[in-house]
C-alpha positions as a Python dict, from the first residue, in 0.01 Angstrom:
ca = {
    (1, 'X'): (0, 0, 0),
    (2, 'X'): (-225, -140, 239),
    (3, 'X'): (-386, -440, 198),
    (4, 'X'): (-703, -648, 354),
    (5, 'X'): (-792, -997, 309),
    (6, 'X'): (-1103, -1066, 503),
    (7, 'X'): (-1362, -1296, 478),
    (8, 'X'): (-1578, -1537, 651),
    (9, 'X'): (-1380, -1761, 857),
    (10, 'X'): (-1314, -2091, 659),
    (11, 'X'): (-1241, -1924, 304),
    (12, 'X'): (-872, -1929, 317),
    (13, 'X'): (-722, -1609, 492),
    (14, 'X'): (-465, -1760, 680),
    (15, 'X'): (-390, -2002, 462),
    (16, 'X'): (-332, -1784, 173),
    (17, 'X'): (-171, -1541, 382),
    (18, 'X'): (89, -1805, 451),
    (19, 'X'): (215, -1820, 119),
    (20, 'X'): (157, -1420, 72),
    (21, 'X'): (447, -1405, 369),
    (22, 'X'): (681, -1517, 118),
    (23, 'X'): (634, -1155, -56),
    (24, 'X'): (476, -890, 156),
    (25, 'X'): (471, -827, 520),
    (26, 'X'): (165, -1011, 656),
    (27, 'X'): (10, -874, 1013),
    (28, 'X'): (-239, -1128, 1169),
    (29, 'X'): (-513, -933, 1338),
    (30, 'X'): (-600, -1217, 1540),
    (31, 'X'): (-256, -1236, 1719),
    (32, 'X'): (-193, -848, 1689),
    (33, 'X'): (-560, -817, 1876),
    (34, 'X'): (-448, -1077, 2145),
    (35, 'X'): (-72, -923, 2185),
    (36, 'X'): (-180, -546, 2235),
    (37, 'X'): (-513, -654, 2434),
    (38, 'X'): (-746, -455, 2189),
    (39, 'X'): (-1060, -592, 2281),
    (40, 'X'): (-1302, -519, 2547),
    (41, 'X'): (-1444, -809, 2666),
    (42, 'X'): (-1545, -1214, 2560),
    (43, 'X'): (-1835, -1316, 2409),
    (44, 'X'): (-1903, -1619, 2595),
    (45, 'X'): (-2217, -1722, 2350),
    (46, 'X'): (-1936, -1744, 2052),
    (47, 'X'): (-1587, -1814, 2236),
    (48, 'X'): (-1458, -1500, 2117),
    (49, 'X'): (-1275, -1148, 2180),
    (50, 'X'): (-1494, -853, 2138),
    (51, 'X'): (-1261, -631, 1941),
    (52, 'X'): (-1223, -301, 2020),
    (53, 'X'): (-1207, -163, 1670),
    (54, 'X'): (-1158, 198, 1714),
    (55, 'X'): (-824, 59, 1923),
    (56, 'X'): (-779, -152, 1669),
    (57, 'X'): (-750, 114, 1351),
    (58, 'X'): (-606, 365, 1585),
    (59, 'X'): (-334, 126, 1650),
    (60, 'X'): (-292, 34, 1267),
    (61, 'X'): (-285, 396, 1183),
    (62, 'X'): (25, 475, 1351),
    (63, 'X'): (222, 210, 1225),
    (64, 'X'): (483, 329, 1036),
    (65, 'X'): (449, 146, 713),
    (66, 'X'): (681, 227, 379),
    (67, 'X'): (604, -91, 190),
    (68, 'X'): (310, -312, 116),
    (69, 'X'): (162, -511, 398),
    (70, 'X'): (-117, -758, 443),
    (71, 'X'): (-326, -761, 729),
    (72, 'X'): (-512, -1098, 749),
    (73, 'X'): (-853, -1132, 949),
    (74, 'X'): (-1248, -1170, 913),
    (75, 'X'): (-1262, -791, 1027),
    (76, 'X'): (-955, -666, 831),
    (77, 'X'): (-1227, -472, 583),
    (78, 'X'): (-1279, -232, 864),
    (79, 'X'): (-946, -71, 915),
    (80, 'X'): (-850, 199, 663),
    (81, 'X'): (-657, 36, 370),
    (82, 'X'): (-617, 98, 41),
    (83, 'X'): (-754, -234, -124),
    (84, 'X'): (-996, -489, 28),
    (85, 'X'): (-1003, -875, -149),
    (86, 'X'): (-1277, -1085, 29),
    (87, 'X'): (-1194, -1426, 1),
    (88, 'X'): (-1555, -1620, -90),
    (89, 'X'): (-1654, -1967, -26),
    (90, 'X'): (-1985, -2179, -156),
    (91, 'X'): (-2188, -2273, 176),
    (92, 'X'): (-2130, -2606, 137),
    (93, 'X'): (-1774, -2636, 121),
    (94, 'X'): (-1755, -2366, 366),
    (95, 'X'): (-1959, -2595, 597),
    (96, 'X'): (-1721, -2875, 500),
    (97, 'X'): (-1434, -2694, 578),
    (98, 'X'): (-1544, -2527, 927),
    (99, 'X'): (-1641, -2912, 1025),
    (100, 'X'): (-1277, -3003, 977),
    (101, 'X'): (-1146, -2734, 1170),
    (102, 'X'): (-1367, -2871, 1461),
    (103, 'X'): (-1610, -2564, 1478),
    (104, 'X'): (-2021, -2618, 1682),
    (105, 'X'): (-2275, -2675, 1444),
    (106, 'X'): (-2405, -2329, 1613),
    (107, 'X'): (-2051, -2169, 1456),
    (108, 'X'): (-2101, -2359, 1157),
    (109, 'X'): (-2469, -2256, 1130),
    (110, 'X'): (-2388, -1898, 1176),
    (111, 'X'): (-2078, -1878, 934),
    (112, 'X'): (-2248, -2043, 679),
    (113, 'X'): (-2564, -1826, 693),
    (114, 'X'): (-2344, -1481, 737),
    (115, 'X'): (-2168, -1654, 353),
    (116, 'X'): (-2486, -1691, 204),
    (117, 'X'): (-2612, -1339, 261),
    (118, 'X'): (-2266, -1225, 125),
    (119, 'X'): (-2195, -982, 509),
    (120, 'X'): (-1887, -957, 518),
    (121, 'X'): (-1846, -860, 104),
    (122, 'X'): (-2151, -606, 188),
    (123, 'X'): (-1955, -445, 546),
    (124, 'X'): (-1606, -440, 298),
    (125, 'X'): (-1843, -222, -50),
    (126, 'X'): (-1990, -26, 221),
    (127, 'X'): (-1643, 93, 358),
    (128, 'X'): (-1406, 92, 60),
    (129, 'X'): (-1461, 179, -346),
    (130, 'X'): (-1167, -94, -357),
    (131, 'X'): (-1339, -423, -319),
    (132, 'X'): (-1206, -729, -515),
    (133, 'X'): (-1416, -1065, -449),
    (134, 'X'): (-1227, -1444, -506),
    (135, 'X'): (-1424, -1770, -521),
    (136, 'X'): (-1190, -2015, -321),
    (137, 'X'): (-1416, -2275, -390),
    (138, 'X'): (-1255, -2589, -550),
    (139, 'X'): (-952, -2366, -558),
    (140, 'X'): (-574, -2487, -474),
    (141, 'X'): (-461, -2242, -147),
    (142, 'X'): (-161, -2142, -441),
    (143, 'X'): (-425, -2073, -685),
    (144, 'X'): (-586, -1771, -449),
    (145, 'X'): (-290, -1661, -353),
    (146, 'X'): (-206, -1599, -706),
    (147, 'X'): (-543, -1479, -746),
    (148, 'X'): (-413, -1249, -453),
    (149, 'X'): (-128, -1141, -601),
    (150, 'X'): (-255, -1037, -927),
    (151, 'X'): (-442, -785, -789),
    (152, 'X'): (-194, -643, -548),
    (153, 'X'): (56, -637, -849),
    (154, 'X'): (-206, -431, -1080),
    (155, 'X'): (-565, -341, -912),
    (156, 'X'): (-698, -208, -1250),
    (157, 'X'): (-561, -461, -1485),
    (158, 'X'): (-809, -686, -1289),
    (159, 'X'): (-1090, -515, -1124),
    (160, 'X'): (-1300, -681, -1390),
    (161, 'X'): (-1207, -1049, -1331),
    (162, 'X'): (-1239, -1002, -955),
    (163, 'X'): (-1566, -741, -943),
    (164, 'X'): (-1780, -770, -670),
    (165, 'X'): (-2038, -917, -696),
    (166, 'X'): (-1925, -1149, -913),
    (167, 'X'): (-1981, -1483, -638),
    (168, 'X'): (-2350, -1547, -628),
    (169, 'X'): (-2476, -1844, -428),
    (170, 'X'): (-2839, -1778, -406),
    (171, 'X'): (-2854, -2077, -693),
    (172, 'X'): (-2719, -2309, -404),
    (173, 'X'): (-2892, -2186, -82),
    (174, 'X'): (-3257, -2123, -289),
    (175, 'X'): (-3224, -2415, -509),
}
């Protein structure tokens, strides 16, 4: 089984993935994008790699994978897998946390807003039927990633508790 857990940057990925790489194979896309030079270019504007992504799930596609693995990364929802969890985070503690990390106020600004208008959970229903959704807000990193594992032990049993859709922050951004 192949798993993605995307989301906007500051919701947890890598940190949940961490503990997740105790059980299950766990492929950064970050690093694997770096390693096998699948990108095309640099955005200068955001400091980052323009990802090649038909490379990308090409490259993915011919891995020879038996068991479960993880791949971890804000564009993970695009390759083909067979369940997508998109890790969530209010705006506000997502702005706390990208501060933190030592992000621009324009990376900030941009995260926050691409959060609020729930992109990345939209980009993830529009390519998968197999779209979970966790709230990491207030959450222990060992909380999600028992969250996590839950649903990579028994999709059905909890497509309920983790239904898209389910994270609304329109109550925070529209007051």
């Amino acid at each position: 089984m192949k798993i993605a857990i995307t989301g906007t940057p500051g919701t947890g990925k890598s940190s949940v993935c961490k503990i997740l790489k105790r059980h299950y194979p766990v492929i950064d896309l970050n690093k694997l994008i770096e390693k096998k030079k699948l990108y095309t270019g640099v955005d200068k504007e955001r400091g980052s790699k323009i990802v090649d992504i038909g490379a990308l799930i090409e490259h993915v596609t011919h891995l020879n994978l038996k068991n479960t693995i993880v791949f971890d990364g804000h564009i993970a929802h695009y390759l083909p897998v067979d369940i997508v969890i998109v890790l969530r985070a209010s705006p506000s503690e997502l702005r706390r946390r990208l501060d933190k990390q030592g992000f621009s106020e324009a990376k900030i600004k941009e995260n926050v807003e691409a959060e609020a208008l729930d992109v990345i959970l939209v980009e993830a229903v529009e390519r998968s039927d197999n779209v979970y959704e966790i709230d990491t807000s207030g959450k222990e990193v060992e909380e999600v990633a028992e969250c996590v594992m839950e649903i990579i032990k028994d999709p059905n049993k909890h497509r309920d508790r983790y239904k898209t859709g389910s994270v609304d922050w329109s109550e925070e951004v529209f007051g």
